[in-house]
C-alpha positions as CSV (number, residue, x, y, z in Angstrom):
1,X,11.9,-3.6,-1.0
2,X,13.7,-0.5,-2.5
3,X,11.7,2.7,-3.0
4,X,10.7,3.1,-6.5
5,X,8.6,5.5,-8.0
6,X,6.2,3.5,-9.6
7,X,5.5,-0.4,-10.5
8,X,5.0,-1.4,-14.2
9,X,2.3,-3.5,-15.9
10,X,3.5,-5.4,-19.1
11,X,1.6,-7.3,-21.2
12,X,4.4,-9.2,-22.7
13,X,2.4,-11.9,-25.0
14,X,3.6,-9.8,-28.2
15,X,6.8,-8.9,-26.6
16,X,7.4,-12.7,-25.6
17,X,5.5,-14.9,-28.1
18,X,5.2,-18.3,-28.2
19,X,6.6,-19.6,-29.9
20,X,9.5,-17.8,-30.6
21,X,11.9,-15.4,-28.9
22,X,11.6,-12.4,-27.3
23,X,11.5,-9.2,-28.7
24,X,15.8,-8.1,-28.7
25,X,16.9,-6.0,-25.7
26,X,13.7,-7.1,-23.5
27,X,16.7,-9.2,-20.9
28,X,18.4,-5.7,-20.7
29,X,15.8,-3.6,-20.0
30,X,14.6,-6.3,-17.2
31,X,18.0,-6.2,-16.2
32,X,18.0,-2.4,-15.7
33,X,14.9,-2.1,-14.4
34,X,16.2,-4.2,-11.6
35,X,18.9,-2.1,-11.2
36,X,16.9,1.1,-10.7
37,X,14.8,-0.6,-8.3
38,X,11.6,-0.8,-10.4
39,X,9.3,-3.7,-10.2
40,X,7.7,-4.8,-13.6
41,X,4.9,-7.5,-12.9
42,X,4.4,-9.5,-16.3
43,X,0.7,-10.1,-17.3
44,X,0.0,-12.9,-20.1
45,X,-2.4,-15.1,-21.7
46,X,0.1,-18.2,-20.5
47,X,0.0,-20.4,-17.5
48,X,1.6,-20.9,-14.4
49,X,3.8,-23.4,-16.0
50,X,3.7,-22.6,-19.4
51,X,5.2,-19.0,-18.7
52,X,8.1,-20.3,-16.4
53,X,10.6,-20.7,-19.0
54,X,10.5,-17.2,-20.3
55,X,10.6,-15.5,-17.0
56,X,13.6,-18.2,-16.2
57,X,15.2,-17.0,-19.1
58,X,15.2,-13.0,-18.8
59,X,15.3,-13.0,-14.9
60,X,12.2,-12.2,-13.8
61,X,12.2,-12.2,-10.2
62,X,8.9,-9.9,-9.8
63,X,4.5,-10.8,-9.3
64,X,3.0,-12.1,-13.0
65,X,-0.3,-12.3,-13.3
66,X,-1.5,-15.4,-15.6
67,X,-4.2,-16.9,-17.8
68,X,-5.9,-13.2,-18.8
69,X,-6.2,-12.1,-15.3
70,X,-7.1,-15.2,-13.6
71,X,-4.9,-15.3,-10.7
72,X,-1.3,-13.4,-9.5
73,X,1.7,-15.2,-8.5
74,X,4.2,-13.7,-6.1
75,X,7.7,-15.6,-5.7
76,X,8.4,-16.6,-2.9
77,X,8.8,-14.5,-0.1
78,X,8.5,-11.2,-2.2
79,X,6.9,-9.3,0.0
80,X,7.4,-10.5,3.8
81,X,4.0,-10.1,4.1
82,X,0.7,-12.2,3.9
83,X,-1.7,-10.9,1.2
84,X,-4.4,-10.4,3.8
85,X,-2.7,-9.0,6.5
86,X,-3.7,-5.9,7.2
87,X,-7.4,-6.1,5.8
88,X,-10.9,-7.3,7.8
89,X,-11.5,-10.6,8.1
90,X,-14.2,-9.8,4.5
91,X,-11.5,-8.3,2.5
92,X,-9.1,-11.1,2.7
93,X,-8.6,-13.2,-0.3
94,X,-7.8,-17.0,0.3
95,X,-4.3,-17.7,-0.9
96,X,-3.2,-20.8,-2.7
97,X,0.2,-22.6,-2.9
98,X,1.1,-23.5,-6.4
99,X,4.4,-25.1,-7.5
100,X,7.3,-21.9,-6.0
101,X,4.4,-19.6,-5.7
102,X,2.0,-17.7,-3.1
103,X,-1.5,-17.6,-5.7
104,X,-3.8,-14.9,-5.2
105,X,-6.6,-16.7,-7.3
106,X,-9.4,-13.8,-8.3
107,X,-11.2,-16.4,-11.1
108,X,-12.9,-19.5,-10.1
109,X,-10.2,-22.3,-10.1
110,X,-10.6,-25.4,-12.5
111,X,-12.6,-27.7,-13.1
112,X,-15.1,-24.9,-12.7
113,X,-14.3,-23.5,-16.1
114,X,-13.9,-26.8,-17.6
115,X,-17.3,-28.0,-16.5
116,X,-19.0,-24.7,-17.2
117,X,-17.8,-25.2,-20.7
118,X,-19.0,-28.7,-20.6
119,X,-22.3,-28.2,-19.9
120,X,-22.4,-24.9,-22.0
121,X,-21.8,-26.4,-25.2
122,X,-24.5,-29.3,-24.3
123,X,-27.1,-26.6,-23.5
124,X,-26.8,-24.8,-26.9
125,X,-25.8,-27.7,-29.0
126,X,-22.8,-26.2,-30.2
127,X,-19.5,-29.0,-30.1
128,X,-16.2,-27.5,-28.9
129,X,-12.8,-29.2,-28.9
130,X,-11.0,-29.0,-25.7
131,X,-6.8,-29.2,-25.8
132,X,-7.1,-32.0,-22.9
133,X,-9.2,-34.3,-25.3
134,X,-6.7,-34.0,-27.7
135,X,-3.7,-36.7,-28.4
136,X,-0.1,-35.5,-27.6
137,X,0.1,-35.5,-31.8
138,X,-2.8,-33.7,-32.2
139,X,-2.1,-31.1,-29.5
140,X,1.0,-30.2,-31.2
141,X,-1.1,-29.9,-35.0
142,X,-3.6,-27.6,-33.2
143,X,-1.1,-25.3,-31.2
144,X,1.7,-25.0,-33.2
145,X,4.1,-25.6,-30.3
146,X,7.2,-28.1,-30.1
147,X,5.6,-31.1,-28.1
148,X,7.0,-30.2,-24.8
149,X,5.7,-26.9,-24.6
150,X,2.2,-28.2,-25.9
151,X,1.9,-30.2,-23.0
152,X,3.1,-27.3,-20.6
153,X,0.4,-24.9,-22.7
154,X,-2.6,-27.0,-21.9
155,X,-1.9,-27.7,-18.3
156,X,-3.8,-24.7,-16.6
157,X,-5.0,-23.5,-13.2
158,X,-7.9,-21.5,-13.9
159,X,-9.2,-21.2,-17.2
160,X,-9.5,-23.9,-19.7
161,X,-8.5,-24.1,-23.5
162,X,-10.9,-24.9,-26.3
163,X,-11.2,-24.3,-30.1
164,X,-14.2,-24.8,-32.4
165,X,-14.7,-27.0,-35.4
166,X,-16.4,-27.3,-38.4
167,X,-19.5,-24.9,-37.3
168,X,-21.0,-21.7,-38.7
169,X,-19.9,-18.1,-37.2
170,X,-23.6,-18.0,-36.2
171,X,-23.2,-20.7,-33.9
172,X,-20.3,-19.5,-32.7
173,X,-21.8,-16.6,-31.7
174,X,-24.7,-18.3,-30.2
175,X,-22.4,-20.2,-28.4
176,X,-20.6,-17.0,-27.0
177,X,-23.7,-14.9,-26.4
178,X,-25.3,-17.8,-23.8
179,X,-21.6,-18.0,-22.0
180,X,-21.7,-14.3,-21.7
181,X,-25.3,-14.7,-20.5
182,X,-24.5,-16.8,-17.7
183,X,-21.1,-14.6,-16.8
184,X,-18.7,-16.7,-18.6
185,X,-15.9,-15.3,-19.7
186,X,-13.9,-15.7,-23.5
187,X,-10.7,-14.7,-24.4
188,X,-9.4,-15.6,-28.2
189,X,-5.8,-16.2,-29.0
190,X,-5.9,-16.7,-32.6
191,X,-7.8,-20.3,-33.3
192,X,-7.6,-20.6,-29.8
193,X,-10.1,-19.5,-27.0
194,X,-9.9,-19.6,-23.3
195,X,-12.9,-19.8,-20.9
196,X,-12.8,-18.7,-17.0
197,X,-15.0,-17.7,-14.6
198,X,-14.6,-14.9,-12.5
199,X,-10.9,-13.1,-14.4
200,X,-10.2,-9.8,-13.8
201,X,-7.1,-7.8,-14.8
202,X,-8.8,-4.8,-13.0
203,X,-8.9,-6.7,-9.9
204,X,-5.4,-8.4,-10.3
205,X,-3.5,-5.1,-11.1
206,X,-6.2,-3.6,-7.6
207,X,-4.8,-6.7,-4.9
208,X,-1.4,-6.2,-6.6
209,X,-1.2,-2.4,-6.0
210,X,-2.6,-2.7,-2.9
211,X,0.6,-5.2,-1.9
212,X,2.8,-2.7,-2.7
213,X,1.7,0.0,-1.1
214,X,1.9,-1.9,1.8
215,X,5.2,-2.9,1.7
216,X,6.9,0.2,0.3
217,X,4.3,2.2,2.9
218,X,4.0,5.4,0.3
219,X,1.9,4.7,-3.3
220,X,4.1,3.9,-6.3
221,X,2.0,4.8,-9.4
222,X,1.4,2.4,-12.0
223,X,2.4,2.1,-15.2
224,X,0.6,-0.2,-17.8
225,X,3.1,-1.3,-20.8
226,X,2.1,-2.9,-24.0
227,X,1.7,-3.3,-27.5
228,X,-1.4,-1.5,-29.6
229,X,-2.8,-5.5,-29.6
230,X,-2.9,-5.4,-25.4
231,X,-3.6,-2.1,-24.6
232,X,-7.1,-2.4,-24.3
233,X,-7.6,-4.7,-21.6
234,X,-4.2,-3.2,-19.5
235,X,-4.5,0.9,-19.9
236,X,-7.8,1.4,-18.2
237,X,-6.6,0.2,-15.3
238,X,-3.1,2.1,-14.8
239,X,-2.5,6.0,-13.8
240,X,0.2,6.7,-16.6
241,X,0.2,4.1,-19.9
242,X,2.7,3.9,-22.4
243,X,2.2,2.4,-26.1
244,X,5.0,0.2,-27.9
245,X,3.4,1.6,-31.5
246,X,5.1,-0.6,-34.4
247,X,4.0,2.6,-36.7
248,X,0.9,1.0,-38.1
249,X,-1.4,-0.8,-35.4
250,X,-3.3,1.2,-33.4
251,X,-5.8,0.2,-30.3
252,X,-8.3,-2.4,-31.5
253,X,-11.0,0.0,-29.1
254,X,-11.5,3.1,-31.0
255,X,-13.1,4.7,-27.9
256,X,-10.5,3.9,-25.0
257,X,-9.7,7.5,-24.2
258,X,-6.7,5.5,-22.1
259,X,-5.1,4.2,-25.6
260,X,-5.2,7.1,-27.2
261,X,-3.6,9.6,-24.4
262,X,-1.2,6.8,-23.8
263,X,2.6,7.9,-24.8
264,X,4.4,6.5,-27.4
265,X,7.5,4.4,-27.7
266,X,8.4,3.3,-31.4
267,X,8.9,-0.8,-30.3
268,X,11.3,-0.4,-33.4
269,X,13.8,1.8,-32.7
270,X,17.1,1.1,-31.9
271,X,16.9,2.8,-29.2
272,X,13.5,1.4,-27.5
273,X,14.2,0.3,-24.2
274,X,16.4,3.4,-23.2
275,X,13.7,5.6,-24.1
276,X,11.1,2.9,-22.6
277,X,13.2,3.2,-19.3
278,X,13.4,6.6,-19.2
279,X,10.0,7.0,-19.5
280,X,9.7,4.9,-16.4
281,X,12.0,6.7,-14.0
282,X,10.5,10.0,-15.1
283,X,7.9,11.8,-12.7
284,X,5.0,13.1,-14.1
């Protein structure tokens, strides 16, 4: 691994939304990134195997770390090293094998989720609509995705999908208040909500900083990246944070000091991913 002065986080859900296509100029700036010797690992709301085809497309070679901060994949080989080398025999974290990747799982994988859901929405009475119990047609009505990547979205590893329908908001929150009770944890992507147990982008962003120390044998600072939408539950966790501001959105937590020291980047201009890179390389 080349020396590099820091390691990026980047929420990339607004940046690489699905559907669609990526924000223009995101494959360069990947590209020169690599080029500098800068890792950028990718953090997203996605899969395992509903996130390959973007990282396919834009060459990402680096770590990503999946469903909300479930679990971190590392590509094979990355880092000619094992996760737990290194640590005592309590600080090492069992590693999974999943499809081309080493898994560092940090939530509970499924069916816990799926059965803690089950047996949540029994206890309070409240009926919830899980993407597996729905038809391949139905799937595609309720996500909005082309019918291949419906069936890619709803194939998880840690977390499982769910939507609610035809109750009140006071259920709703009924429903959410008992899961946050018993240390459940929600995550809502427009109609859609995820539950996991045990997800933590803290902790993935830790075990992943940790890893590169480790290999580059100095500490490269990180750098959390994203969108006024994301920054919440990335900047807290990064030394130096930078803000893709659209001009209008701001930080949906009015009192994360991190969001609002962050620096800015117009995600608009022109120009974004040259100033976006060099605010990378530069040392502060």
């Amino acid at each position: 691994m080349r020396q590099t002065p820091s390691v990026l986080y980047v929420a990339v859900d607004t940046l690489i939304p699905a559907p669609g296509k990526s924000v223009p100029g995101l494959d360069e700036f990947t590209a020169a990134l690599d080029h500098q010797g800068i890792p950028a690992v990718w953090l997203t709301s996605r899969s395992r195997l509903h996130f390959d085809e973007p990282r396919r497309q834009l060459g990402h070679t680096h770590p990503f770390i999946a469903e909300d901060g479930c679990s971190i994949y590392l590509p094979e080989d990355y880092f000619h090293l094992r996760p737990g080398a290194g640590a005592s025999s309590a600080q090492k974290r069992a590693t999974l094998r999943l499809g081309r990747f080493t898994c560092i799982p940090v939530a509970e994988i499924l069916p816990a989720a799926a059965e803690a859901l089950e047996t949540l929405s029994a206890d309070t009475g409240v009926p919830v609509v899980t993407l597996h119990s729905l038809s391949p047609r139905e799937l595609v009505q309720n996500t909005g995705l082309a019918q291949r990547e419906a069936a890619l979205a709803r194939q998880r590893d840690f977390d499982a999908l769910f939507f609610f329908a035809g109750i009140s908001d006071k259920d709703v929150e009924r429903f959410l208040a008992e899961g946050c009770h018993r240390k459940l944890q929600f995550r809502q992507h427009g109609v859609l909500w995820s539950i996991a147990i045990g997800a933590s982008t803290q902790r993935c962003v830790c075990e992943l900083s940790k890893l590169y120390d480790r290999a580059l044998r100095y500490h490269a600072h990180t750098i959390g990246i994203a969108t006024a939408e994301q920054a919440p539950s990335l900047f807290p966790f990064c030394e130096r944070t930078i803000l893709l501001w659209d001009g209008e959105s701001e930080p949906s937590s009015a009192d994360d000091r991190r969001s609002s020291r962050a620096q800015r980047v117009a995600l608009h201009d022109p120009d974004v991913w040259k100033h976006l890179l060099e605010a990378c390389i530069a040392r502060k």
